[in-house]
C-alpha positions in Angstrom: -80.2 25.4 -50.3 -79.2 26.5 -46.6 -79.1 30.1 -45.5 -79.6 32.1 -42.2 -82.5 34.4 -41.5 -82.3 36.7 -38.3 -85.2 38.0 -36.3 -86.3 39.1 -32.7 -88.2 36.9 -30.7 -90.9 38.4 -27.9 -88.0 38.8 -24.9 -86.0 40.9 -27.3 -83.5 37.6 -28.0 -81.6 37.7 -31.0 -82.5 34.4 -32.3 -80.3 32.6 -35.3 -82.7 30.6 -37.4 -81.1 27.8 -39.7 -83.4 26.8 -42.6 -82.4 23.2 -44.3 -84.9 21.4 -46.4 -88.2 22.8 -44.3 -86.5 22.1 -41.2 -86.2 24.6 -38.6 -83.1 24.9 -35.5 -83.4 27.5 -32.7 -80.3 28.6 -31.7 -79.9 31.7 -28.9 -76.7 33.5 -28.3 -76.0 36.7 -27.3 -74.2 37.7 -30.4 -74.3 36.3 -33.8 -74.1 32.3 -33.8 -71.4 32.1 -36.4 -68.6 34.7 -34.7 -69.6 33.5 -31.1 -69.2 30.3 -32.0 -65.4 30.7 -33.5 -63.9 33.1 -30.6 -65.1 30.8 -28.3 -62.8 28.0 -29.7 -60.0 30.0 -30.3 -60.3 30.6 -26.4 -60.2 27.3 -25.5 -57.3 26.6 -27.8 -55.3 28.8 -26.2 -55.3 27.9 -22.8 -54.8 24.3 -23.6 -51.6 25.7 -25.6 -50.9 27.2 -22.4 -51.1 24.8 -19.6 -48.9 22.1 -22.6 -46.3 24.9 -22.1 -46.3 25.0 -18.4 -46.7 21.5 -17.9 -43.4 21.0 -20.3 -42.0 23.8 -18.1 -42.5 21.6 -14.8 -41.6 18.3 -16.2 -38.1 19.9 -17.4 -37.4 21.1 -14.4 -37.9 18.0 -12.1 -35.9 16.0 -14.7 -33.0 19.0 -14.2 -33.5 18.6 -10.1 -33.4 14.4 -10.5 -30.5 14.6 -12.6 -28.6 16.8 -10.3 -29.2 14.6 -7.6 -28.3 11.5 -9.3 -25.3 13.1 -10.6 -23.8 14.6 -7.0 -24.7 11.5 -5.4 -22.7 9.2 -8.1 -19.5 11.7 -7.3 -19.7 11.2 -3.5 -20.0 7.4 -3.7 -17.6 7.3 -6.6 -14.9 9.9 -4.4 -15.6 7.3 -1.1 -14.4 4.6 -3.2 -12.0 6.5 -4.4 -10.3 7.2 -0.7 -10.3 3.8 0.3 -9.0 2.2 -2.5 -6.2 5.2 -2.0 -6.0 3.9 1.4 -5.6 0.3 1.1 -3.1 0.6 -1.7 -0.9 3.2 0.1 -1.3 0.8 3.3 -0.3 -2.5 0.8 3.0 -0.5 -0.7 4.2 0.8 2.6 4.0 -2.6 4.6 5.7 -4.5 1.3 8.4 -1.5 0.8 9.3 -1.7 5.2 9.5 -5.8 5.3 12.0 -5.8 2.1 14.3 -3.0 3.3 14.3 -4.4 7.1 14.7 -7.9 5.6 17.5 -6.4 2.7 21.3 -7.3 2.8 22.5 -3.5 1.7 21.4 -0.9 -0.6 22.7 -1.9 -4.0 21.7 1.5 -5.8 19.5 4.3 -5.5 18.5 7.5 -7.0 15.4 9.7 -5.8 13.0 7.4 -7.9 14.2 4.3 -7.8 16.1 2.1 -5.3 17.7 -1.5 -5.4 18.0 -3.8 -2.5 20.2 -6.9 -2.5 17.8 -9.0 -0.5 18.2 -12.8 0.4 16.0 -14.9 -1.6 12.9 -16.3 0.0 13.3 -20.0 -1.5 16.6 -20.3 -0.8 18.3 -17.8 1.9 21.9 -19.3 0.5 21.0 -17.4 -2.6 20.8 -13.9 -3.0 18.6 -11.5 -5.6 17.7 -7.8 -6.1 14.2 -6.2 -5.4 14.3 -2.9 -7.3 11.2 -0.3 -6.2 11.1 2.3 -9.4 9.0 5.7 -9.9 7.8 6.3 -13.3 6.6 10.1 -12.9 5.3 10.2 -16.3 2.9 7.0 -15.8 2.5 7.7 -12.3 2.9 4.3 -10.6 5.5 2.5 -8.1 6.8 -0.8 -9.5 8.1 -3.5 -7.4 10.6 -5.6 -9.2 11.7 -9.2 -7.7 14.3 -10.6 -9.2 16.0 -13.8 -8.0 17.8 -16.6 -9.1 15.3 -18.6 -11.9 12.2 -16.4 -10.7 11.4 -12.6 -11.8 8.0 -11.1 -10.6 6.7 -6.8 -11.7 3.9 -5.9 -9.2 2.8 -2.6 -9.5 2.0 -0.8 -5.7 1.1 2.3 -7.1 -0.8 3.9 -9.6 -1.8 8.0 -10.2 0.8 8.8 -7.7 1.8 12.5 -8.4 5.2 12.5 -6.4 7.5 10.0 -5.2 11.2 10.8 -3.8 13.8 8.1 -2.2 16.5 9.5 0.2 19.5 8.0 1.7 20.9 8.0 5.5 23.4 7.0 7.5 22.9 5.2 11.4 26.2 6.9 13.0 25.9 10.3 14.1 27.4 13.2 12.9 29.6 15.6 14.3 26.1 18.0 15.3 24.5 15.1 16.7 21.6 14.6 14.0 21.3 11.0 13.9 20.1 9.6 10.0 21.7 12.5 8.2 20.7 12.7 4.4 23.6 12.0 2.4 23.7 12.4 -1.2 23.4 9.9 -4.0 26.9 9.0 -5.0 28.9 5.7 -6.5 27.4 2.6 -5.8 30.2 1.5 -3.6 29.7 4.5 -1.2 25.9 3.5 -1.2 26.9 0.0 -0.7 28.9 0.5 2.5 27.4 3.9 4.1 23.6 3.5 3.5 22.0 2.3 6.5 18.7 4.5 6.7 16.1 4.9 3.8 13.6 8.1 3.6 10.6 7.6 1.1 7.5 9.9 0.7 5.1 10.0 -1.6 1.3 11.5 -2.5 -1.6 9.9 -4.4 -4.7 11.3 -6.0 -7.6 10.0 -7.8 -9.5 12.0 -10.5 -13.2 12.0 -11.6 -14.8 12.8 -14.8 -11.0 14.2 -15.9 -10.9 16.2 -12.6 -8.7 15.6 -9.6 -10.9 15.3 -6.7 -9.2 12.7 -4.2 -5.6 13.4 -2.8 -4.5 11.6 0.2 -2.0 13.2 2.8 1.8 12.7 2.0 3.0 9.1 2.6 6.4 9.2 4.5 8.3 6.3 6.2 12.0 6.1 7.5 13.1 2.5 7.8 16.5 0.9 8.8 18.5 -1.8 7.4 18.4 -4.5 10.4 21.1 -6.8 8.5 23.5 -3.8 7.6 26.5 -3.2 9.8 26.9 0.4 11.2 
């Protein structure tokens, strides 16, 4: 049988006696053993609740200042490769669109998105063939369309551009003085024997995550038909 007996020592202690089998423990506290003994755990619980909390509280907030980082840094290197991709394919489309309409016999047809050139083929410079640039607004991309006697090739030169417009000129004067005056898209015939000048502008833009970040400045080029007589 195990039970507690309480009595004062000589220095006025309260002293906790615990009496198992004969055997006698000393215990001293300053209040009773039992209810000192509980509080004090209860104490230490708490702060170790505490500091778990605050610990959890740091850890969250580095992974938050990590991810952030990470995050802005994969949109600057991801909107850098985004401008010069923009820049080598506006570079590639200009320099292919200039060499087939200074190389081109006449302007076949044109509209404000498309154009057709009736180009000597490259094989064979007896033979003739048509090399039709076309805007598709919807899809967003220029299309370059070679097609020539036993060989047909589609490269596409652009893609998420957001405008694209083709106009028309003429070499000779007019009665102001403007040289290259805009005329307007009419019969293929009057294309055919007037057009001598061709206007062509256009503006790309990337997008990241869903969001348009990258535009490029407007493309523009005005390029004369060497082969076509005034």
């Amino acid at each position: 049988m195990c039970f507690k007996r309480r009595f004062k020592n000589r220095g006025g202690t309260d002293v906790c006696r615990r009496v198992l089998g004969g055997n006698q423990r000393r215990l001293t506290s300053a209040a009773t053993c039992g209810l000192g003994y509980s509080k004090h755990a209860l104490n230490r619980a708490g702060l170790t609740l505490i500091e778990m909390i605050f610990a959890m509280g740091i850890t969250a907030l580095l992974a938050l200042t990590i991810c952030g980082f990470s995050i802005y840094s994969s949109r600057n290197f991801v909107a850098i490769s985004n401008y010069s991709e923009l820049d080598t394919a506006n570079r590639l489309a200009m320099d292919t669109l200039t060499s087939d309409v200074r190389q081109a016999n006449y302007v076949f047809n044109a509209s404000t998105n498309f154009i057709i050139l009736n180009s000597p083929d490259p094989n064979n410079l007896s033979l003739n063939g048509f090399i039709t640039y076309s805007y598709n607004p919807t899809a967003g991309t220029l299309v370059r369309l070679e097609n020539f006697p036993g060989s047909t090739k589609r490269t596409v030169l652009l893609t998420g551009c957001d405008r694209l417009e083709f106009s028309l000129g003429q070499r000779n004067a007019t009665t102001n003085g403007v040289p290259f005056k805009g005329m307007p898209f009419s019969s293929p015939s009057v294309i055919q024997n007037t057009a001598k000048v061709i206007d062509v502008s256009w503006l790309c833009s990337r997008k990241i995550l869903g969001i348009k970040v990258n535009t490029e400045s407007v493309q523009t080029a005005r390029v004369v038909i060497r082969k076509q007589t005034p």
